[in-house]
N, C-alpha and C positions, 0 to 999 in steps of 0.2 A: 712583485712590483718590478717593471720594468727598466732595468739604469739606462742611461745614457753614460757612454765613454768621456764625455767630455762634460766641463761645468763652468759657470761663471764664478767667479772669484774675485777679493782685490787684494794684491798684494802689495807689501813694501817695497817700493822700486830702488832705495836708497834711504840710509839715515838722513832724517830731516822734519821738516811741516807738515800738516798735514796735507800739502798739494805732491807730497810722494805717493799717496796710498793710491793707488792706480788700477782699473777694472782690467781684467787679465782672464784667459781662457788657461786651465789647468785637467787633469785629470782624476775623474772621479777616485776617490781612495777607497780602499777595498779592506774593511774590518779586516783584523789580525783574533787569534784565539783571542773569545775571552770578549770579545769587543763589537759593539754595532756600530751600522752605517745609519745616520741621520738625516732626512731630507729637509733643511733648515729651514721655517716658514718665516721666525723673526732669531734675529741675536743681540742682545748686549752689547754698549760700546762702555769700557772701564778704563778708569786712567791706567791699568797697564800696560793696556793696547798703544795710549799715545807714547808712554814708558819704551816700548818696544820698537815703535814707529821711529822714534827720537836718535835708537842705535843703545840706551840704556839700561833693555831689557833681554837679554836673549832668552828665546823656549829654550826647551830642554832639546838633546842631543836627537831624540828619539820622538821629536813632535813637530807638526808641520810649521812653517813657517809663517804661515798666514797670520793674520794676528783675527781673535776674538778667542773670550774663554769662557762665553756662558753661548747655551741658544735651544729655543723650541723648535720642537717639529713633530715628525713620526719615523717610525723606525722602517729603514727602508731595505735593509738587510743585518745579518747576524753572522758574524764570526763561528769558527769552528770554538765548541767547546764553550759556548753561549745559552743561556738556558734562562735567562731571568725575563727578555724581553721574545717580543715576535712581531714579522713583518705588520706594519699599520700601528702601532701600541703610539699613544701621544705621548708624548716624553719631555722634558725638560732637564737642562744635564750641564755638567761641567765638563768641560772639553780642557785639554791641554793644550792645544789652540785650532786654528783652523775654522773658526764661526764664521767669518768674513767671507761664506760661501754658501753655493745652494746647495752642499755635501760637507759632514765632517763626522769624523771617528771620535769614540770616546769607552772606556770599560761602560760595561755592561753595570756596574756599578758606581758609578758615576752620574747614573741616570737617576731621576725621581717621576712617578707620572704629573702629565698637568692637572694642578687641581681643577677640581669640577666648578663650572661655571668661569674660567678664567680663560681668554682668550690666548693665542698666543703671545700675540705682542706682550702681555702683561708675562708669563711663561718666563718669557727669555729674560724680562729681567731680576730673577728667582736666587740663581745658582749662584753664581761668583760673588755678591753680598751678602746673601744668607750662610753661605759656607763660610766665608770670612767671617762674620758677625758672630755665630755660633761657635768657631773655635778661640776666638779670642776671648769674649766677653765673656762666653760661659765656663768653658772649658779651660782652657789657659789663665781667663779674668777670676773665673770663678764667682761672678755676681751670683747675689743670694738675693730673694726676697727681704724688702726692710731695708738692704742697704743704699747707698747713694751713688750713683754713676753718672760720669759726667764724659760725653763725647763732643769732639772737635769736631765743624764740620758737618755739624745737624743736619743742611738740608743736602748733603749731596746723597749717593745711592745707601752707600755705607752707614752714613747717618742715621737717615730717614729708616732703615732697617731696627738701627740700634737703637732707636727713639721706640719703636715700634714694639721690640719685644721685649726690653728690659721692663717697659710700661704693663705689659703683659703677665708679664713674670713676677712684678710685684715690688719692681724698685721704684726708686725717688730718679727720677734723671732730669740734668741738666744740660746744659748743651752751647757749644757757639755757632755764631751764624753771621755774615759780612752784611746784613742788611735786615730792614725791618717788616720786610713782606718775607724775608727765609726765618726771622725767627716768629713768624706769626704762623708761618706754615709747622713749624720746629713744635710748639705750644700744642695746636690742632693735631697734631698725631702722638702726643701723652707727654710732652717736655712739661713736666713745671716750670722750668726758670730759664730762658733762652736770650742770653747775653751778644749781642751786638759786640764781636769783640773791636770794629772801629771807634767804639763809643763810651767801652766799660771794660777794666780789668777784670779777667775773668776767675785771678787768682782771689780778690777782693771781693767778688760778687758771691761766688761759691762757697766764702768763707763765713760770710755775711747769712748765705741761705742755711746753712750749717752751723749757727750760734759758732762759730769760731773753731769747730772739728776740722773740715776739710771734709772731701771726698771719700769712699773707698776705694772706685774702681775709677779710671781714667783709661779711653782709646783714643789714641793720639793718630793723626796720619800726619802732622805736620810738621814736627822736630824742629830742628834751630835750634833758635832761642827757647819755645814751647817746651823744653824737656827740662830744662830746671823751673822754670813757670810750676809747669806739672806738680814739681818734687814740691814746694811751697803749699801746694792746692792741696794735697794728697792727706787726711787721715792718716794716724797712726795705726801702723798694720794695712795700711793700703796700698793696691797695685797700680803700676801702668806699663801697658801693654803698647806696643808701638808696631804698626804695620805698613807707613809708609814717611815719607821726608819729603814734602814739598818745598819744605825751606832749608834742605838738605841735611844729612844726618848727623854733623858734627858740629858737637857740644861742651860748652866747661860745666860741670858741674861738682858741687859740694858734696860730698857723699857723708860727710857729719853729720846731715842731716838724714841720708837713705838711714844711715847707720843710729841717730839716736831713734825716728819716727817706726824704724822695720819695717823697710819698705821692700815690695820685691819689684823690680823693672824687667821687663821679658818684653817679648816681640815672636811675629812670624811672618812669613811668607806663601803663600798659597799651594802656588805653582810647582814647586819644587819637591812638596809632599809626597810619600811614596803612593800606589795604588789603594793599600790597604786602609792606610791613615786616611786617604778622601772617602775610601767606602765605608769606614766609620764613622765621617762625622756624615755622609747620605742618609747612615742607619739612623742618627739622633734627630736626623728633621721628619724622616719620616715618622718618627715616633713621639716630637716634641714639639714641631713650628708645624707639619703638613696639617694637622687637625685645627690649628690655629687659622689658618690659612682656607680651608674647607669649610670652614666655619664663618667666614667673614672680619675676624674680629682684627686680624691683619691682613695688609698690602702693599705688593710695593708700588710706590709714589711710580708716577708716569709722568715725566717732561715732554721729550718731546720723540718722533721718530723720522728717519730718514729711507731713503731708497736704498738696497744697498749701493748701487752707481755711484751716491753723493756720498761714501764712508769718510771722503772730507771736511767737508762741510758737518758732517757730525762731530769730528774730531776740535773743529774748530768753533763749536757751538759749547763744548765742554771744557776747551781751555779756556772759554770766555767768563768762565765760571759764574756764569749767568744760571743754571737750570737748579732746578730745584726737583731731587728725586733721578729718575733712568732715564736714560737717553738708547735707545734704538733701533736697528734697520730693520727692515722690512723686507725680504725676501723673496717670500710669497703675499703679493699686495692683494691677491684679491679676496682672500680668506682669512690674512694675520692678524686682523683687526685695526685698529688704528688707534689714535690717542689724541 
């Protein structure tokens, strides 16, 4: 495959709104051992990205600057000391950033193929919720078939994931949702009980669905007040797992209760995971959600997508917290697909 030295991109011009993210001409990156070059057809846009956009996310020392952390494409070169992938392979991948471009590097193990029959646009919005979803819920969460999970948040990407394969997997899930076309959407991809939380306590409602046990599992992204909420909702011997703070991360709570109910409270971060730990949890999708996925029986939810030029106007269509499911750009418009 031919490069070009040169690519379109958008970068963060300054912490701020989304009218900082700005189209910009950069230079093509050049796999490192170990790692391929990706000619991006569509990418992901994830509240990290606006996280980072904002000034309160930094990448890591050794990743590029750009912000996006998932994206389809094919493989346009190969690193020294690379062996999994080969020029043309369709690929879908977690990037440690750098999506916000028609080129971006990522290990060679970081990658999943696209599943069959799934366009790209659908592709890119794969990685960054399903690898989240998958370490937290299952792995960290430890949801078991039979038990009862309850996620914040139903219909954004995260959600709509989490609805999706808990359902799959054999649990009872519940969910909240700010309105009553998201918790209708919530219901339609396996939520039994999807609470409106402007309209119903959620600790009240889950308690009520659960003859007065509570929860076992809870995935929070919203903290605050939400984290003793939580602790109230929570079965004994139940977890919650916390992976983001919309309503910021600091909380009072009673731990008389963590302590008489045995609760365990954990959390994580993505991004920050070493190489090995992401190509671990690559190995569990390929062998636990990809056949899901190939099969039809799961998908992720499609909102809406953008040009890359307008990664604005995406940003701003996500804080509106209007969309229900993924939101992404478009790359390569003439073959990404659409939505």
């Amino acid at each position: 495959m031919n490069l070009p030295a040169t690519m379109t991109a958008v970068e963060i011009r300054e912490a701020g709104g989304p009218d900082v993210l700005t189209p910009t001409t950069r230079p093509v990156p050049v796999p490192g051992s170990g790692e391929i070059l990706i000619k991006i057809h569509a990418a992901g846009v994830n509240r990290p990205d606006a996280l980072q956009r904002a000034g309160q996310y930094a990448p890591p020392p050794d990743a590029s600057d750009l912000p996006g952390l998932e994206a389809a494409g094919e493989v346009a070169a190969v690193g020294p000391n690379t062996h999994k992938w080969k020029v043309g392979d369709r690929v879908t991948a977690l990037l440690p950033g750098g999506g916000y471009a028609e080129y971006a590097v990522t290990h060679q193990d970081h990658a999943l193929p696209v599943p069959a029959g799934m366009d790209m646009v659908q592709a890119a919005a794969l990685c960054e919720t399903f690898f989240t979803v998958w370490t937290n819920v299952f792995l960290r969460g430890g949801l078991k078939a039979g038990e009862t999970f309850l996620v914040h948040g139903g219909s954004s990407g995260i959600g709509t994931t989490a609805i999706q394969l808990a359902s799959a997997r054999g649990a009872r899930v519940f969910t909240t949702a700010g309105s009553e076309e998201k918790c209708a959407a919530c219901r339609e991809l396996g939520a039994e009980l999807a609470i409106n939380y402007r309209e119903a306590d959620f600790v009240k409602s889950v308690k009520e669905a659960t003859d007065g046990r509570g929860v076992d599992l809870i995935l929070d992204m919203v903290g605050g007040d939400y984290i003793a909420r939580n602790i109230k909702a929570l079965a004994p011997d139940g977890r919650l797992v916390m992976i983001a703070f919309l309503s910021g991360p600091v909380a009072e709570i009673n731990f008389a209760h963590v302590m008489a109910k045995r609760l365990t409270i954990t959390g994580s971060t993505l991004r920050p995971q070493s190489v090995d730990a992401k190509a671990a949890i690559a190995d569990d999708l390929t062998r636990e959600v990809w056949p899901l996925l190939e099969a039809g029986r799961i998908a992720p939810v499609m909102d809406q997508s953008f040009a890359l030029e307008d990664a604005a106007k995406a940003h701003e269509h996500m804080e509106a917290s209007a969309h229900i499911g993924k939101i992404v750009l478009n790359v390569v418009r003439s073959d990404a697909g659409s939505i």
